[in-house]
C-alpha beads as a LAMMPS data file, in Angstrom:
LAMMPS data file: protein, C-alpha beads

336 atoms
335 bonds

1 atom types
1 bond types

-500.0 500.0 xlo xhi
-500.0 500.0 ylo yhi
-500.0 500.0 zlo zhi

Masses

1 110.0

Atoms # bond

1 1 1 9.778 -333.034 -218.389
2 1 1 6.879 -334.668 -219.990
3 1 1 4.619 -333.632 -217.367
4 1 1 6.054 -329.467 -218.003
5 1 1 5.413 -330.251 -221.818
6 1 1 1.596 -331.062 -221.296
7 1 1 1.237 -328.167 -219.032
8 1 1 2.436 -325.598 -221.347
9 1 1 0.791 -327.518 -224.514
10 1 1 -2.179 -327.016 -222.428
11 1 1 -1.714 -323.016 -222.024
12 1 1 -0.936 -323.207 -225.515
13 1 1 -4.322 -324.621 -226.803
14 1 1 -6.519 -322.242 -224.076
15 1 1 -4.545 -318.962 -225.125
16 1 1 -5.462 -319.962 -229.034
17 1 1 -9.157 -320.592 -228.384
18 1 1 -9.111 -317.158 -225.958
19 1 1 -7.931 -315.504 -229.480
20 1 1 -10.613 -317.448 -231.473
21 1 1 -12.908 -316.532 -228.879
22 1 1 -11.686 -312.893 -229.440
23 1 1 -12.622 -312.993 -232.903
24 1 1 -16.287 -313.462 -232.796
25 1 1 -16.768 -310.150 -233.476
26 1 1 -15.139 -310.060 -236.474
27 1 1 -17.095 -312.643 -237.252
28 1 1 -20.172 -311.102 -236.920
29 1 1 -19.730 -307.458 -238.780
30 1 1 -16.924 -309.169 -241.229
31 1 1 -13.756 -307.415 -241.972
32 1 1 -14.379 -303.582 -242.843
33 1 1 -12.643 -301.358 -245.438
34 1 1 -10.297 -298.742 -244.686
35 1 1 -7.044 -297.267 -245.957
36 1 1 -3.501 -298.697 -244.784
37 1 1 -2.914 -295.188 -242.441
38 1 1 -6.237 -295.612 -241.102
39 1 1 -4.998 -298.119 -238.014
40 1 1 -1.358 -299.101 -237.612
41 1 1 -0.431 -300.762 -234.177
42 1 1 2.749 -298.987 -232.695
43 1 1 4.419 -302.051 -232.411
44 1 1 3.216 -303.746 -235.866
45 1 1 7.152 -303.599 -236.943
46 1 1 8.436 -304.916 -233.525
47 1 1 11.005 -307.596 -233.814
48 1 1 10.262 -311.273 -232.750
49 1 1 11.040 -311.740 -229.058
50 1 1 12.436 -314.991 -228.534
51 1 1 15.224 -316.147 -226.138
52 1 1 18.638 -315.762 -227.872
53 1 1 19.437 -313.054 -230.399
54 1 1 21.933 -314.795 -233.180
55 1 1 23.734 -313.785 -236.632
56 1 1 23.666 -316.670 -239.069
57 1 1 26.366 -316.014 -241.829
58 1 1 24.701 -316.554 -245.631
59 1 1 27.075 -316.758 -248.548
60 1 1 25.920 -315.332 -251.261
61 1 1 28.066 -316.463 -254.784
62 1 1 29.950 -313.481 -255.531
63 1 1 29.131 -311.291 -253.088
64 1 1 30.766 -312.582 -250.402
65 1 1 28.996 -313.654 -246.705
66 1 1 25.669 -311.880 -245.554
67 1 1 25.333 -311.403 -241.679
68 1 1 21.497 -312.530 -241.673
69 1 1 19.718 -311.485 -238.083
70 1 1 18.023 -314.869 -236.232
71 1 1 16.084 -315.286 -232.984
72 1 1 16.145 -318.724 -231.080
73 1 1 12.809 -319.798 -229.833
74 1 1 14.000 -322.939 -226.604
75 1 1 11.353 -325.695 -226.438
76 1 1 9.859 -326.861 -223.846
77 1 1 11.076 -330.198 -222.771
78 1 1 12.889 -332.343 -224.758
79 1 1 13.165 -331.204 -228.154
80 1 1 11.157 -332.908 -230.445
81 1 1 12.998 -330.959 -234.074
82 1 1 13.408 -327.647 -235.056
83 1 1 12.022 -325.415 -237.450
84 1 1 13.573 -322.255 -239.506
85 1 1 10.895 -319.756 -240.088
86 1 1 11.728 -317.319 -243.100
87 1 1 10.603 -313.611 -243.042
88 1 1 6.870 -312.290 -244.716
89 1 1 7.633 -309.594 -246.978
90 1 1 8.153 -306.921 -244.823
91 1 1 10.561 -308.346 -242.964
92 1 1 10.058 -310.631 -239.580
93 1 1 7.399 -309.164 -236.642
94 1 1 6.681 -310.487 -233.189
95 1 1 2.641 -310.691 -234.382
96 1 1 3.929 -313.364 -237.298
97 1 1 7.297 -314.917 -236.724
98 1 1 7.072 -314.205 -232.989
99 1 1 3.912 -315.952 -232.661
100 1 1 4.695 -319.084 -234.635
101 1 1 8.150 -319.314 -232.685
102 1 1 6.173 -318.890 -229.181
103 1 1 3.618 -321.441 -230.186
104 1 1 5.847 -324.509 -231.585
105 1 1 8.369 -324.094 -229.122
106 1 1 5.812 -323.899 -226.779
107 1 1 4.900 -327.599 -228.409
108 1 1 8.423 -328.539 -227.843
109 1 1 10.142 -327.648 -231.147
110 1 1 13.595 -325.295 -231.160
111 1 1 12.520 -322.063 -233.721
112 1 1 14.831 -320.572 -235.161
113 1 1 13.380 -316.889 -236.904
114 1 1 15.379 -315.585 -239.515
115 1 1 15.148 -311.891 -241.019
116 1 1 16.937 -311.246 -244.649
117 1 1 15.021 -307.707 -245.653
118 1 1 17.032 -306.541 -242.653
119 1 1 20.724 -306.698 -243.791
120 1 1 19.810 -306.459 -247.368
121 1 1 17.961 -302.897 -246.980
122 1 1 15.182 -304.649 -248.638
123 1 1 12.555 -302.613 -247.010
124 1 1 9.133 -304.036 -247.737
125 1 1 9.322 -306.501 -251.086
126 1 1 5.290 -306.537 -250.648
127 1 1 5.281 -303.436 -253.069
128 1 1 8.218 -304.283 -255.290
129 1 1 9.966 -307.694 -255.251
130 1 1 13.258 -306.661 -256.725
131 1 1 14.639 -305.366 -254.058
132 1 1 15.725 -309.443 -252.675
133 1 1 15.667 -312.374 -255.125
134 1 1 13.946 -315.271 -254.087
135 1 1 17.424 -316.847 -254.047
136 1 1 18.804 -314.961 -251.458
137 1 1 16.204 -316.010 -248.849
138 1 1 16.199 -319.448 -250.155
139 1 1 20.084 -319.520 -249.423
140 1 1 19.769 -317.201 -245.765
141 1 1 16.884 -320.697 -245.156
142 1 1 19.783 -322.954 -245.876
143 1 1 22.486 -320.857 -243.702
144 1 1 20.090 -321.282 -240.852
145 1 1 19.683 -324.813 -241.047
146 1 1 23.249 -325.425 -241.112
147 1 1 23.407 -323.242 -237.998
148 1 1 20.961 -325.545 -236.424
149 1 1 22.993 -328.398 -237.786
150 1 1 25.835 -326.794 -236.050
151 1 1 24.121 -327.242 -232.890
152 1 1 23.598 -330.390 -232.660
153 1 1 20.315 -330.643 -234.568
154 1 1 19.649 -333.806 -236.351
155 1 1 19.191 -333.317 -240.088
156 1 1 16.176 -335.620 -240.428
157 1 1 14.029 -333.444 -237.372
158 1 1 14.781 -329.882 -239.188
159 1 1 11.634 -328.070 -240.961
160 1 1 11.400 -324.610 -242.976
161 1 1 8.316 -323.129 -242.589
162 1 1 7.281 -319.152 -243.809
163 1 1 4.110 -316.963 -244.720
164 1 1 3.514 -315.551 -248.112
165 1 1 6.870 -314.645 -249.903
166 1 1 8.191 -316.707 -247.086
167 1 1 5.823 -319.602 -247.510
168 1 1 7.260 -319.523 -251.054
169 1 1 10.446 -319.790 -249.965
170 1 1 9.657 -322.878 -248.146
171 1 1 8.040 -324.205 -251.291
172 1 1 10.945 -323.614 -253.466
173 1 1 13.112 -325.194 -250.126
174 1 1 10.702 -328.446 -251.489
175 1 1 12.016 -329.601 -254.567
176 1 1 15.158 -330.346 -255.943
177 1 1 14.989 -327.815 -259.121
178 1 1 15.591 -325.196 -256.614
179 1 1 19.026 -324.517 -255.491
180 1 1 20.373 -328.210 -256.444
181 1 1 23.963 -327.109 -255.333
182 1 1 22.055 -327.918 -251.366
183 1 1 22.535 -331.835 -251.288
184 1 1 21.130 -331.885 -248.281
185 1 1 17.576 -330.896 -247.614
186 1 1 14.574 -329.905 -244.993
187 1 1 12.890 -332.388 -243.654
188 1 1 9.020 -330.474 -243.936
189 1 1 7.548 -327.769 -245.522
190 1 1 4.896 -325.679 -244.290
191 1 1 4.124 -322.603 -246.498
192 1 1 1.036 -320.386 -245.122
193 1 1 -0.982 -318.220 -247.880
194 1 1 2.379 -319.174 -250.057
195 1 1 2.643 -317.314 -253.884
196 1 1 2.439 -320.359 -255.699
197 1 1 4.181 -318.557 -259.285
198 1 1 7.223 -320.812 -259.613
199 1 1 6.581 -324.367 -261.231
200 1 1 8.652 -327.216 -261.848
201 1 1 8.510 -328.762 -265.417
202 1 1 9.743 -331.686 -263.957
203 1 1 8.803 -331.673 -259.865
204 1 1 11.660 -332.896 -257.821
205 1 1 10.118 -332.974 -254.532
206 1 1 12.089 -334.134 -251.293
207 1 1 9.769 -334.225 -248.516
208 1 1 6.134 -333.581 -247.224
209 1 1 5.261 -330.355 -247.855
210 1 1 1.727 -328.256 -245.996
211 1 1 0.267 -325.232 -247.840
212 1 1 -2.350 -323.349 -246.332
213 1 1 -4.373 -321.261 -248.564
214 1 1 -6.459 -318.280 -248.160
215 1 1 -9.883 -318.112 -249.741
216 1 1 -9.874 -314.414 -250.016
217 1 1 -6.405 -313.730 -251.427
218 1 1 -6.266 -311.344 -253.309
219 1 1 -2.033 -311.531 -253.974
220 1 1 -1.815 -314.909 -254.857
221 1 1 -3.678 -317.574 -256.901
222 1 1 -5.406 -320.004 -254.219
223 1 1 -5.612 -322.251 -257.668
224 1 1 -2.379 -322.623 -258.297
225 1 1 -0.995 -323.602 -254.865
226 1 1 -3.693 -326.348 -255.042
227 1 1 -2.295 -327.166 -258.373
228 1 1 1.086 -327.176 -257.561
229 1 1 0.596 -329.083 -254.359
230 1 1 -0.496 -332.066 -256.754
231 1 1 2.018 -331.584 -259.110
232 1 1 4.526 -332.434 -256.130
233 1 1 2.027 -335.290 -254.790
234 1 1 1.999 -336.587 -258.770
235 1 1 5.813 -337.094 -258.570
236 1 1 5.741 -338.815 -255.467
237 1 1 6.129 -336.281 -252.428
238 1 1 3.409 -336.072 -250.113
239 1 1 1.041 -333.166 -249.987
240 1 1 -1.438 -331.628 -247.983
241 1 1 -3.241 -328.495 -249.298
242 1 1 -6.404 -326.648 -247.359
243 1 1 -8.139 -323.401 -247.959
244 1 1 -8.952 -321.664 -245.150
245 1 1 -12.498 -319.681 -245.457
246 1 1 -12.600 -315.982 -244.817
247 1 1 -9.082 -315.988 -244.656
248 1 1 -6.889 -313.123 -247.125
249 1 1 -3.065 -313.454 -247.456
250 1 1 -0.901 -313.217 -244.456
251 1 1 -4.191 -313.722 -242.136
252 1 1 -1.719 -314.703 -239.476
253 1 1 -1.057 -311.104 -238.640
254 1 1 -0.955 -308.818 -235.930
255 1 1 -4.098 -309.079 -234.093
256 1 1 -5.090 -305.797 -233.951
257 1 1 -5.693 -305.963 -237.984
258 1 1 -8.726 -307.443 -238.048
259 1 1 -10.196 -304.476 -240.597
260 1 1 -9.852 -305.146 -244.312
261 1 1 -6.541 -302.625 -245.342
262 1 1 -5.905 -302.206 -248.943
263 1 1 -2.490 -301.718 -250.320
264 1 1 -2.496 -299.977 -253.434
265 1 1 0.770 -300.614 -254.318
266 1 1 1.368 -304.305 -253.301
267 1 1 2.722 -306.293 -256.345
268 1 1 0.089 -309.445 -256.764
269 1 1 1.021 -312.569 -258.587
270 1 1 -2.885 -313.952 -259.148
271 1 1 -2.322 -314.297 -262.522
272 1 1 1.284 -315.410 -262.882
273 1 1 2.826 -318.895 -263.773
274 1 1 6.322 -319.170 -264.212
275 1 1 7.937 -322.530 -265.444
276 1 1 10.927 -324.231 -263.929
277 1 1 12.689 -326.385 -266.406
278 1 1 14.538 -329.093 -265.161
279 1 1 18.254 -327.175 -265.400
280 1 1 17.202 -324.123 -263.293
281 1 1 16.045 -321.676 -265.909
282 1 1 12.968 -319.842 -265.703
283 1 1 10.479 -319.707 -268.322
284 1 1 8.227 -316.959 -268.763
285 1 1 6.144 -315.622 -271.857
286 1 1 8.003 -317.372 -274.505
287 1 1 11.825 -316.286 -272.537
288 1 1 14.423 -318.221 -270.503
289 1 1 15.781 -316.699 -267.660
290 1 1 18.280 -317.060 -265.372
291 1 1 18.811 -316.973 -261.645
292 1 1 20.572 -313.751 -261.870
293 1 1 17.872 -312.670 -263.997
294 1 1 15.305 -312.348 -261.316
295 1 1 14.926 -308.810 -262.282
296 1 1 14.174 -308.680 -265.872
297 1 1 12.141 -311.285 -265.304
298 1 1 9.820 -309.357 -262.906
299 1 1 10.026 -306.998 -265.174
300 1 1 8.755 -308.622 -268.062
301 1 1 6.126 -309.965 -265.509
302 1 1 4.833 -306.777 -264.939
303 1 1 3.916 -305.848 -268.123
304 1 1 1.293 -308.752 -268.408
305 1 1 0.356 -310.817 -265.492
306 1 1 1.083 -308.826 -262.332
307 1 1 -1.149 -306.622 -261.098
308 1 1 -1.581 -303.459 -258.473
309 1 1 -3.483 -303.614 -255.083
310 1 1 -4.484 -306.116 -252.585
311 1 1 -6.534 -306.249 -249.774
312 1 1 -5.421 -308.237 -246.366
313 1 1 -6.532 -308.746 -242.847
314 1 1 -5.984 -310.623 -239.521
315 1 1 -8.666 -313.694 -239.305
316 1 1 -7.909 -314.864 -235.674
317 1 1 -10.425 -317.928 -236.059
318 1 1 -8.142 -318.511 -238.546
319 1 1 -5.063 -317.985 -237.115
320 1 1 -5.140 -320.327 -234.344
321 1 1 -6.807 -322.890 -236.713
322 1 1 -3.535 -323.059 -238.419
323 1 1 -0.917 -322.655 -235.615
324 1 1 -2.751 -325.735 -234.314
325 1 1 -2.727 -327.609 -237.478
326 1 1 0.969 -326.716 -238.126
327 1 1 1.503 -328.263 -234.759
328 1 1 -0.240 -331.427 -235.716
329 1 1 1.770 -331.474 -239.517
330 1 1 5.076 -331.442 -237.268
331 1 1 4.275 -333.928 -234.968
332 1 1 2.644 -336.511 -237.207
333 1 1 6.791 -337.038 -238.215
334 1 1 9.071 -335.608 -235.499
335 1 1 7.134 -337.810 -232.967
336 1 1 7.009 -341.059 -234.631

Bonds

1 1 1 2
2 1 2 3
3 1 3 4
4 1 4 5
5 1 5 6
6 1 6 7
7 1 7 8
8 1 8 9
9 1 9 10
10 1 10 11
11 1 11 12
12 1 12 13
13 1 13 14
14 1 14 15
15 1 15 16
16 1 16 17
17 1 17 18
18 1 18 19
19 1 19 20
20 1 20 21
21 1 21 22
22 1 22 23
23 1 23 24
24 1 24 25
25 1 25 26
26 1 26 27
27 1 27 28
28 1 28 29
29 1 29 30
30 1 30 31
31 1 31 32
32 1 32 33
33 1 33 34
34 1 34 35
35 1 35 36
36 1 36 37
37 1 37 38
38 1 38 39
39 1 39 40
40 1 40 41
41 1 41 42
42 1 42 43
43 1 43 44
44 1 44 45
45 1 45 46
46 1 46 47
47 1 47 48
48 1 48 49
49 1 49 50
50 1 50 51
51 1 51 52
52 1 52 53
53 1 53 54
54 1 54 55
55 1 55 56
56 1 56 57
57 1 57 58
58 1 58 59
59 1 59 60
60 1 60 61
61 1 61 62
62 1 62 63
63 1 63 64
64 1 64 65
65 1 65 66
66 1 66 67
67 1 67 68
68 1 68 69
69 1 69 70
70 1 70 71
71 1 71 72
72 1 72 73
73 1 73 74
74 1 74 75
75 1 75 76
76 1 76 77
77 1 77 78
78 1 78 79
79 1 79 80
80 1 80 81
81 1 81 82
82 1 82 83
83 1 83 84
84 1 84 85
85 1 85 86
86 1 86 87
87 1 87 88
88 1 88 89
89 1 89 90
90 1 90 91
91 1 91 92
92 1 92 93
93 1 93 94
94 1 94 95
95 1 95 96
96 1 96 97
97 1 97 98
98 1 98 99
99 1 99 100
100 1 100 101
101 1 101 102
102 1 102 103
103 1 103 104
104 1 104 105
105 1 105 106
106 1 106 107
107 1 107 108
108 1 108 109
109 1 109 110
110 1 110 111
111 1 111 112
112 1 112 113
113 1 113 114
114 1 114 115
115 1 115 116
116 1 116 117
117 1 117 118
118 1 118 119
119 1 119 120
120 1 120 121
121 1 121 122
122 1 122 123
123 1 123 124
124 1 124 125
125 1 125 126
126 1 126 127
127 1 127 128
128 1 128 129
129 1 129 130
130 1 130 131
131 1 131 132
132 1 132 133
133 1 133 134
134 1 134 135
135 1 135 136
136 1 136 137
137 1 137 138
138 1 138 139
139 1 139 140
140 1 140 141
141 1 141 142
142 1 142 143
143 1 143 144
144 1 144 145
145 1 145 146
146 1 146 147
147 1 147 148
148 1 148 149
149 1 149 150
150 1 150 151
151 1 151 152
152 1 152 153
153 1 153 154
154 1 154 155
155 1 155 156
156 1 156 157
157 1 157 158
158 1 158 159
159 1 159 160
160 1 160 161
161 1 161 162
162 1 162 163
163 1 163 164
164 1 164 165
165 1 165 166
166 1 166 167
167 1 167 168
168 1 168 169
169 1 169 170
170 1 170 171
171 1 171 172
172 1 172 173
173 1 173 174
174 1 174 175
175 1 175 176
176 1 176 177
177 1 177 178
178 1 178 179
179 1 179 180
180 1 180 181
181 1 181 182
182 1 182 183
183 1 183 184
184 1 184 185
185 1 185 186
186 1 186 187
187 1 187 188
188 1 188 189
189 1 189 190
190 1 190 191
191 1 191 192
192 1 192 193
193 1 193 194
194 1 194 195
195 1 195 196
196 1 196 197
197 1 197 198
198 1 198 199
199 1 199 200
200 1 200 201
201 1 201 202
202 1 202 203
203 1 203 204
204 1 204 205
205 1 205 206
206 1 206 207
207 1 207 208
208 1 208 209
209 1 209 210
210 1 210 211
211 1 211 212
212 1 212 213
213 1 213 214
214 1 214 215
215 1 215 216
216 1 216 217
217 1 217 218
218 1 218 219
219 1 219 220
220 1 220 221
221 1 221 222
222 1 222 223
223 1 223 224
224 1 224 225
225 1 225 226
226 1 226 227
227 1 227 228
228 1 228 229
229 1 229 230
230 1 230 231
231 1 231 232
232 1 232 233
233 1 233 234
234 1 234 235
235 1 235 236
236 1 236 237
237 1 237 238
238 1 238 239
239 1 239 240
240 1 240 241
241 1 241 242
242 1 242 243
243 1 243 244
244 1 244 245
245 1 245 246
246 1 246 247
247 1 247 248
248 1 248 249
249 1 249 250
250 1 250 251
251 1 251 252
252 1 252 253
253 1 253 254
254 1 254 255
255 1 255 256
256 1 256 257
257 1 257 258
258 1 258 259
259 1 259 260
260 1 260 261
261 1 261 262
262 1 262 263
263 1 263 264
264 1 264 265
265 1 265 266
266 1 266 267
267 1 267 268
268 1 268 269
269 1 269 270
270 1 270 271
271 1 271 272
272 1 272 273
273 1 273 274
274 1 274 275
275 1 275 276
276 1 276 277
277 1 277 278
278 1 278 279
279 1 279 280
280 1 280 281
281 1 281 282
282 1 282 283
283 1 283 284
284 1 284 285
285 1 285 286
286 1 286 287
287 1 287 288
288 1 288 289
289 1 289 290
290 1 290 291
291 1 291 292
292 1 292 293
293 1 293 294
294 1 294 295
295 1 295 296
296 1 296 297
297 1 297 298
298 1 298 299
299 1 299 300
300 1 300 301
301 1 301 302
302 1 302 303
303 1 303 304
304 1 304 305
305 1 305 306
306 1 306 307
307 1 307 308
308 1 308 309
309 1 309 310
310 1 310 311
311 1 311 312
312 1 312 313
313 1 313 314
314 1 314 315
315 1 315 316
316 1 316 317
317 1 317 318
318 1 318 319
319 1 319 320
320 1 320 321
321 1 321 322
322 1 322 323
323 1 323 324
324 1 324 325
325 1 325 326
326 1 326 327
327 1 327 328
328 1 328 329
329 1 329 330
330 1 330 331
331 1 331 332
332 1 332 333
333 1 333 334
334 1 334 335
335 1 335 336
């Protein structure tokens, strides 16, 4: 078995320097402007393809149980841990989810990709996050990992992992403040081009987080991910932080989208800070809010610190920087 896992870690590595290789051009003319209609890949909304289709049940407080969508990713060898990966804001996509699962199972890990837009009719929460709390996704990540749990993964070798909204998730997944009702936590963190709004008062932090930054992001506030990533070190987690140059949000994308598209109506958080106190509530412009406040909190957010408009693209350099480091942030625990 260890022989098949170098082989394939092997294909992995050459098929991620073939797409950096790919990307020279890019390189070269840097990423060009043009509307969001001007190029969209057929299959840009294609579902990840994986090996096992799966429904994880999430119970939502009140609302009763939420048949959340998952794909199963089967390593290669031995597995090494597992990692839930929680959906961008559009909802999961083979270029993004279906990637990362290819690539660390590939490296031996079981993935298991979850989708909550899906069930929720959430549509796109890029252009208006209160269609899904942040809540709801936390508690579909915490469904999943039970599911894993289920199956015979051991707690300590289970990470959460997710890109933009999702990478937020992940962070929230991080600390203690979040969700306290979960005694139980993920063992790693690894939030991609995260928005970084939501900070502790009082960090809690539970494990080793990894947040990967883009320099050009234009929907989140590269500056406050850094910050928050040493508020969490400052309480005694352990955090790594790196900006990755040239890159906008959700530079992981489909390949094809290597031209600059703007977004006119994405909701961008650049400006925003909101405040975590200790007992859950959510601090914002002088209010307290609760949970099951989320929207009249966005609300009031919009009328000073959001803004309107953001401009993304695919960075493939990029891209397989990061699927390689990722790799590298799991193993330097699951393999010890």
């Amino acid at each position: 078995m260890a022989k098949t896992y170098t082989r394939q870690t092997a294909r992995l590595i050459l098929a991620l320097l073939c797409v950096a290789a790919s990307a020279e051009l890019q390189a070269q003319h840097g990423p060009q402007t043009s509307a969001w209609s001007y190029f969209t890949p057929e299959d840009i909304h294609m579902p990840p393809k994986g090996d096992k289709v799966v429904t994880i049940v999430s119970p939502l407080p009140g609302n009763g149980d939420t048949p959340v969508p998952g794909v199963f990713f089967l390593p290669v060898g031995t597995p090494r841990g597992a990692v839930v990966i929680v959906n961008a804001p559009g909802g999961w996509t083979n270029a993004r989810e279906g990637h990362f699962g290819r690539s660390l199972s590939s490296a031996g890990y079981i993935v298991l990709a979850i989708d909550s837009n899906g069930p929720r009719g959430a549509g796109n929460t890029l252009i208006d996050h209160t269609r899904m709390s942040f809540s709801a996704q936390l508690r579909d990540a915490y469904a999943a990992r039970r599911h894993l749990l289920a199956n015979g993964i051991a707690a300590d070798r289970i990470a959460i992992m997710g890109t933009s909204r999702g990478g937020t998730i992940a962070l929230m997944a991080a600390d203690r403040t979040f969700l306290p009702e979960e005694s139980e936590r993920f063992a790693l963190a690894i939030a991609v081009t995260p928005v970084c709004i939501f900070h502790p008062r009082t960090p809690k932090p539970t494990y080793e987080i990894f947040i990967g930054a883009g320099e050009k992001d234009e929907y989140a506030s590269t500056q406050s991910c850094q910050d928050l990533a040493k508020a969490y070190a400052t309480a005694g987690g352990v955090a790594k932080f790196k900006v990755y140059a040239g890159a906008s949000n959700g530079f992981d994308g489909h390949p094809a989208m290597v031209r600059r598209i703007r977004e006119p109506f994405a909701e961008t958080f650049v400006d925003c800070k909101v405040v975590v106190e200790p007992d859950g509530l959510f601090a914002f412009d002088g209010r307290s809010f609760t949970d099951a406040q989320y929207i009249p909190m966005l609300q009031e957010m919009r009328k000073t610190c959001m803004g309107k408009g953001g401009s993304a693209w695919t960075n493939l350099t990029q891209k397989a920087n990061v699927t390689l480091e990722i790799i590298n942030f799991l193993d330097g625990s699951f393999r010890k």
